[in-house]
C-alpha positions as CSV (number, residue, x, y, z in Angstrom):
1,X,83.8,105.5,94.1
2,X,82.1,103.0,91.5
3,X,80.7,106.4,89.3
4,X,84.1,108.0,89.5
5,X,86.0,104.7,88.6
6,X,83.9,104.8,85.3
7,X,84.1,108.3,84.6
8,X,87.6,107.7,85.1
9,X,87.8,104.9,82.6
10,X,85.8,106.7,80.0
11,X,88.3,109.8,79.9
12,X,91.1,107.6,79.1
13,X,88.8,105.8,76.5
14,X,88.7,108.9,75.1
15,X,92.0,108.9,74.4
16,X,92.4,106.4,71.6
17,X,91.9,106.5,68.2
18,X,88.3,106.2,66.9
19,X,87.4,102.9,66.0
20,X,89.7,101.2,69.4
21,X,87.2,104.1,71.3
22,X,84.4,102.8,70.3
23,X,85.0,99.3,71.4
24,X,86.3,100.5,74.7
25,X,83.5,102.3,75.5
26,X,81.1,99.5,75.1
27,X,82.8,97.4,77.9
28,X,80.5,97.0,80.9
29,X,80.2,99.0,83.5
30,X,81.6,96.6,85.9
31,X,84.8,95.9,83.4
32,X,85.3,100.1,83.1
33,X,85.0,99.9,87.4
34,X,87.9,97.7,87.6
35,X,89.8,98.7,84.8
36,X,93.4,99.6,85.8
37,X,95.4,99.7,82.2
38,X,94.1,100.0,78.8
39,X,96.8,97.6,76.2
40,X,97.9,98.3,72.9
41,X,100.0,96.1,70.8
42,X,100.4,95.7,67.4
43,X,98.8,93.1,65.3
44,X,96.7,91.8,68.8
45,X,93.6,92.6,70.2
46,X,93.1,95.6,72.5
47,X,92.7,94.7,76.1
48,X,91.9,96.3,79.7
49,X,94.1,95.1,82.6
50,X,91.8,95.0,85.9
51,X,92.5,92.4,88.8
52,X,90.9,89.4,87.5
53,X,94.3,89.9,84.9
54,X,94.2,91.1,81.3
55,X,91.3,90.5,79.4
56,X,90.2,90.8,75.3
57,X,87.8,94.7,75.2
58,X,85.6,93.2,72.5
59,X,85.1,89.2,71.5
60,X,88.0,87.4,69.7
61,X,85.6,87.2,66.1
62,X,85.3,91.2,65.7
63,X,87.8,93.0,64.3
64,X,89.7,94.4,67.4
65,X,93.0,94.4,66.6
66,X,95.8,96.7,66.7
67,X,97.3,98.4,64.1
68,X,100.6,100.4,63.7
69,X,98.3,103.3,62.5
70,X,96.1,103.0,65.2
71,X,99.8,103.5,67.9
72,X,100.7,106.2,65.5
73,X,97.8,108.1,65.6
74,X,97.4,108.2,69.4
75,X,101.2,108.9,70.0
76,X,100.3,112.1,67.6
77,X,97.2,112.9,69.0
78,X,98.6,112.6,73.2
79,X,101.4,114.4,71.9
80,X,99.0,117.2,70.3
81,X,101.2,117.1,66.7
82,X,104.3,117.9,69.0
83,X,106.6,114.5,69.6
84,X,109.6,117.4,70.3
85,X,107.6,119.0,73.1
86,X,107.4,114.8,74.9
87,X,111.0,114.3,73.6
88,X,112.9,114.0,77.0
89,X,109.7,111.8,78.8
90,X,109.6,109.8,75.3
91,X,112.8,108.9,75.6
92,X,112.4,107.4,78.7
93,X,109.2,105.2,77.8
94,X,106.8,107.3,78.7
95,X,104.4,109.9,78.0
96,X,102.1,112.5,80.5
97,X,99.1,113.5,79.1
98,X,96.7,115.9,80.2
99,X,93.8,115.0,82.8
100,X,96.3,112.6,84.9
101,X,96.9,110.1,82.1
102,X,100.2,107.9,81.6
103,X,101.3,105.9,78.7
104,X,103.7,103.4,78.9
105,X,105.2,103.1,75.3
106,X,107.5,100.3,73.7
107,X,109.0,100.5,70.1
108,X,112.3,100.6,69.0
109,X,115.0,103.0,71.1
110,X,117.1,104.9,69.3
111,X,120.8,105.3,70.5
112,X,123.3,107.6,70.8
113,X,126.4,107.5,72.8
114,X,125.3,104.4,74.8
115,X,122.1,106.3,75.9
116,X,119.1,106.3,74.4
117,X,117.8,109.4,72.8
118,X,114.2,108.5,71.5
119,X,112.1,105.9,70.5
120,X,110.5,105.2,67.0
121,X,108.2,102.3,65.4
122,X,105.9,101.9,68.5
123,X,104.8,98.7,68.5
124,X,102.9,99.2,72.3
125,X,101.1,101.7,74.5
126,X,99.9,100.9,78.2
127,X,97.7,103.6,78.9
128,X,97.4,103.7,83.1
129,X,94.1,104.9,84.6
130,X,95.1,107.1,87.3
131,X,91.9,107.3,89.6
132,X,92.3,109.0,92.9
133,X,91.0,107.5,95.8
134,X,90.4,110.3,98.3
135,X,90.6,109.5,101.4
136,X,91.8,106.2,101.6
137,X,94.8,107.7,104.3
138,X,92.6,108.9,106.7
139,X,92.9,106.0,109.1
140,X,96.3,105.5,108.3
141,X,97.8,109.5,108.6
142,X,97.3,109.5,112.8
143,X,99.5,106.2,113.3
144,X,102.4,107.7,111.9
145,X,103.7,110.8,114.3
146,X,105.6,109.5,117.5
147,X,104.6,110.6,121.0
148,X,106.2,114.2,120.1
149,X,104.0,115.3,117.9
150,X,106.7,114.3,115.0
151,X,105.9,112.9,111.5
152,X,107.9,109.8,111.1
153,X,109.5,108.4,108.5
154,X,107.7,105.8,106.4
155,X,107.7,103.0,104.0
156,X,104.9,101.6,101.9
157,X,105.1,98.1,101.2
158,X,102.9,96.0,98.8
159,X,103.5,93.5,95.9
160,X,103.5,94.9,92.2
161,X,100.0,96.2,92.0
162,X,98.8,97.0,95.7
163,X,98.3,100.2,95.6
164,X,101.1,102.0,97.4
165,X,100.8,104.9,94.7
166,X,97.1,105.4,95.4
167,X,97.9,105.6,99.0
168,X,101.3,107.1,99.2
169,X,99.5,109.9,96.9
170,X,96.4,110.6,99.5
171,X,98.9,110.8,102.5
172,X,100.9,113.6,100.9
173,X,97.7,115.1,100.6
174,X,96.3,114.6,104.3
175,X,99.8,115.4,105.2
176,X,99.9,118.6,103.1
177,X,96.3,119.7,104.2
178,X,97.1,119.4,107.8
179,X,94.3,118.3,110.8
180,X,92.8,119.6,113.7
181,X,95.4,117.4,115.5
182,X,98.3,117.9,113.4
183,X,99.5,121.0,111.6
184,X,100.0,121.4,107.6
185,X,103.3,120.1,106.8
186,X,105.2,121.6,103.6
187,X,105.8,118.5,101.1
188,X,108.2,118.2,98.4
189,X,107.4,115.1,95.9
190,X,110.1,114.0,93.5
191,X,108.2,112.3,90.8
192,X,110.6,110.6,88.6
193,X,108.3,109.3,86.6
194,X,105.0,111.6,86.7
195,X,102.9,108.7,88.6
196,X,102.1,110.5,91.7
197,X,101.5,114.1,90.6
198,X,100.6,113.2,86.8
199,X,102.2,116.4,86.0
200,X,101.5,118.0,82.9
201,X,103.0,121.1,81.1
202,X,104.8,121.2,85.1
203,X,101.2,121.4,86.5
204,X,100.0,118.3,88.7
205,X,96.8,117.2,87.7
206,X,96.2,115.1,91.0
207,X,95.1,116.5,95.0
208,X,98.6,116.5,96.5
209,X,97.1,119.5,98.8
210,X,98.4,123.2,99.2
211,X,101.7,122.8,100.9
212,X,103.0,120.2,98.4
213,X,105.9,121.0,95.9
214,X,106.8,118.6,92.8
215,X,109.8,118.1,91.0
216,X,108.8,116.2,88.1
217,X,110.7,113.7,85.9
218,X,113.8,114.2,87.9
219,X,116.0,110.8,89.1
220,X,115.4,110.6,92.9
221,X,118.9,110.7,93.9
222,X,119.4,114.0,91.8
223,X,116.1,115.3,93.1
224,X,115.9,114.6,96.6
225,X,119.2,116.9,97.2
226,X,117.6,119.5,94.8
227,X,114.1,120.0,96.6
228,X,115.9,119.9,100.1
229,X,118.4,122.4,99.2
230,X,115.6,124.9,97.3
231,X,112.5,124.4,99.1
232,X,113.0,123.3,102.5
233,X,110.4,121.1,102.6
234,X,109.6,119.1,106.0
235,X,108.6,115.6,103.9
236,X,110.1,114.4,100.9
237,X,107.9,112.0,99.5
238,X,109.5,109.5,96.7
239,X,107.8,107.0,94.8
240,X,109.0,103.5,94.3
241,X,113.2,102.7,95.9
242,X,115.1,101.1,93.2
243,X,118.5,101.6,94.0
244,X,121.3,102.2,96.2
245,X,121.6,105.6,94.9
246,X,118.1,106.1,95.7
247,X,118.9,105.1,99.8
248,X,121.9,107.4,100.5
249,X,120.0,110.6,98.8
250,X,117.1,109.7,101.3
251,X,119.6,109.1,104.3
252,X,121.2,112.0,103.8
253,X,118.0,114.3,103.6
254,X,116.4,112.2,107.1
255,X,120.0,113.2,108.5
256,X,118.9,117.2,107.8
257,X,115.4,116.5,110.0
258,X,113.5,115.5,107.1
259,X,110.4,113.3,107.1
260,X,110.0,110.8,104.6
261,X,107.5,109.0,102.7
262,X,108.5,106.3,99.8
263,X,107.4,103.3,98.9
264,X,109.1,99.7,97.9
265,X,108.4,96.1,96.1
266,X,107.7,93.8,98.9
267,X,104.8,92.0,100.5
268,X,105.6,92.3,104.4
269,X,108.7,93.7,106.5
270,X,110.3,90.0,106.8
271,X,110.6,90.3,103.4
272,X,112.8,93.3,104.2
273,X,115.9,91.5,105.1
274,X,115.8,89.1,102.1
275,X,117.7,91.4,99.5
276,X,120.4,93.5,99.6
277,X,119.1,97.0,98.8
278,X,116.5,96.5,101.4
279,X,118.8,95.4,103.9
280,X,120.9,98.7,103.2
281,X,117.7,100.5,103.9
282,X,116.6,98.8,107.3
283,X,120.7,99.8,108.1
284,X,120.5,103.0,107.5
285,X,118.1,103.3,110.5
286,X,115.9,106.5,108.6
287,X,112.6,104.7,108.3
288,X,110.7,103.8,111.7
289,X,107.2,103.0,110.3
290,X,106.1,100.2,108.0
291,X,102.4,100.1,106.2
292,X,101.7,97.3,104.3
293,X,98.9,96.6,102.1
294,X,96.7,93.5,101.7
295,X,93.8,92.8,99.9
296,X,92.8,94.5,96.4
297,X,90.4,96.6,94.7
298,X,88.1,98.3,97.2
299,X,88.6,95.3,100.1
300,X,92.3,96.5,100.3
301,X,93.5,96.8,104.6
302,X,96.2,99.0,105.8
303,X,98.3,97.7,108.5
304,X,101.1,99.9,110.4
305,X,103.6,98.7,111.9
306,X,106.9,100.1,113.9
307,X,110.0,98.9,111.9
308,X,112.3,98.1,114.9
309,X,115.7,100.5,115.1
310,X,118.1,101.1,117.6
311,X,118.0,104.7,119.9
312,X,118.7,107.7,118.0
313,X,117.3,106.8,115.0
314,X,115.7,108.8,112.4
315,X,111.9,109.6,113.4
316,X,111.8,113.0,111.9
């Protein structure tokens, strides 16, 4: 895992502009295993993000810092020329780049009608490492079907951070794939914002398995409906619930016999009843199993967890 973290690291370093490559490529090995984000801003020094926090690539007294030509350059090189081609991501602060890359970008948003439309003068770039972690859901895939042989519905629960991306993505794929004890399951992800598939040019550049559908860069709420009504998939998987929107379009496709997978900002199930989204989602009765995530890095623990719900409820 160490070698692929690395070789990870070293294909996003690959991605800036000369001189910032250069410096990122002499981190340490240990630094380029850890490293989560790669930071640009303007006028400071480039920095990795790993979990010891965010940390200076090269020492404070060489000449590491950031310049607008240096964001300009890479938003035209990502882009290959074409910022028309990343209008509709760009415009939503974001950019998918080939290999399973994602950059965060900040700037100045340019309005139109109350919406924004584009963004100009970027001032930052937070380019995310997406590195696979196959496998990871092994242990965790045969805890979540009930004593029918039924997938049930689940949420992934972890702090900012903890990794319920890296595992929501590697249960699709178990899921997807199928086991001697289970069957293959047909999987429709709704990737609002290209961080579980990665999609790029509509092709997903992470293993999601053979039965797995995407709907990239859609809004949940729009795309749940969408992928139920055209694919009839047996899971939808969603990434991240932010909003109430977000918990009907899920209630209404577990009301169809639809599994689901999703996952959600909070550090246990007590934390659950604490706000008032959540508490709409524990109401709605649709999701029966809880995993949460502790730990970090490589010494992460999985622990699953029935989330208690009245008869009737929605195991799908």
């Amino acid at each position: 895992m160490g070698k692929e973290r690395i070789r990870r690291y070293e294909q996003a370093a690959e991605l800036l502009p000369p001189r910032l490559r250069r410096l990122a490529m002499e981190l340490p090995d240990a630094r380029k295993e850890c490293a989560e984000e790669l930071r640009l801003r303007v006028c400071e020094p480039l920095t990795v993000l790993t979990d010891e926090g965010e940390l200076s690539v090269a020492p404070a007294e060489r000449d590491a810092l950031v310049t607008e030509e240096d964001v300009a350059r890479m938003v035209a090189g990502v882009t290959e020329y074409s910022r028309y081609a990343s209008a509709e991501t760009l415009r939503r602060g974001y950019l998918s780049v080939r290999g399973g890359f994602r950059i965060g970008v900040c700037g100045t948003a340019v309005m139109r009608d109350g919406t924004v439309c584009g963004m100009k003068d970027f001032s930052g770039l937070a380019l995310r490492i997406v590195c696979e972690r196959i496998g990871i859901a092994a242990p965790v895939v045969p805890r979540l079907w009930d004593e029918a042989g039924r997938l049930c519905s689940t949420l992934i629960l972890s702090a900012p951070g903890g990794g319920k991306t890296t595992l929501l993505r590697d249960l699709i794929r178990c899921i997807s794939l199928g086991s001697t004890e289970h069957r293959a399951l047909r999987v429709a992800v709704v990737d609002e914002r290209s961080e579980l598939a990665a999609s790029y040019q509509g092709r997903a550049q992470t293993e999601l398995g053979n039965h797995t559908d995407v709907l990239d860069g859609c809004p949940k709420a729009l795309g749940v409906p969408m992928v139920l009504r055209a694919m009839s998939p047996q899971v939808i998987a969603v990434d991240e619930i932010a909003c109430a929107e977000d918990v009907a379009a899920l209630c209404a496709a577990a009301h169809c016999g639809v599994a689901l997978l999703a996952t959600i900002h909070a550090a246990h199930t007590d934390e659950l009843a604490c706000r008032p989204l959540w508490r709409q989602l524990l109401a709605s009765e649709v999701f029966s199993r809880a995993v949460t995530i502790g730990g970090a890095g490589n010494d992460r623990m999985y622990t699953v967890e029935a989330i208690p719900c009245s008869a009737g409820s929605a195991c799908s």
